[in-house]
C-alpha positions, 0 to 999 in steps of 0.5 A, spaced: 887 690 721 890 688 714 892 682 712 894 682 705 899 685 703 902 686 710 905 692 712 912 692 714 913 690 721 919 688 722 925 692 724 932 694 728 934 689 732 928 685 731 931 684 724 938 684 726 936 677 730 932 673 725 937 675 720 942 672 725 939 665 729 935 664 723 942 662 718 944 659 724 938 654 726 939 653 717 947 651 719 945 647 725 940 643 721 944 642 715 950 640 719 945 634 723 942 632 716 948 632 712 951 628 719 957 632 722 953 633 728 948 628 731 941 631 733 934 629 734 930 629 727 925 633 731 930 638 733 932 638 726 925 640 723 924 645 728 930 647 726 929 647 719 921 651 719 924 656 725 930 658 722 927 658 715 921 663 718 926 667 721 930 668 715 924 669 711 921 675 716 927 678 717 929 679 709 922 681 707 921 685 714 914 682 714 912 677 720 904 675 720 904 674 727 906 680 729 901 682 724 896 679 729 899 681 735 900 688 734 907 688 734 911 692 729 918 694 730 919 698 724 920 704 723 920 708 716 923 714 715 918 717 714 915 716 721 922 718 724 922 724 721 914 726 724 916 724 730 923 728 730 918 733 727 913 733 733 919 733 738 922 739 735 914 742 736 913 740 742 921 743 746 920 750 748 925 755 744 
């Protein structure tokens, strides 16, 4: 397992979500601390530190803790044409 620099591991619809909750989790807080909307000042920090994680994994497509935990759900072209590659091997003519 590599830790520096990390390989992409963030991808689809893995991706498509943080790049949607985190900007909103921003907005929300940025609404509470600017007084539109009232809030707890803890929610507003969780909302801060979760929406910015969010935000910064989905737009580099690298997450540490999927790295710890195995997980990856990018996929690179060069992966799906291998696997594209091996289905064709695999299916009878």
């Amino acid at each position: 397992m590599r830790f520096y620099p990390p390989e992409k591991n963030v991808g689809g619809w893995d991706r498509l979500l943080r790049l949607i909750v985190g900007p909103i989790l921003l907005i929300g807080s940025a609404a509470a601390i600017l007084g539109v909307i009232v809030l707890s000042p803890i929610l507003v920090a969780l909302g801060v530190i979760v929406g910015a994680t969010l935000t910064v994994t989905g737009l580099t497509q690298k997450c540490p803790l999927n790295n710890l935990l195995g997980l990856n759900t990018y996929k690179s072209r060069r992966t799906a044409e291998s696997e594209t590659e091996q289905e064709n091997i695999e299916r009878p003519a």
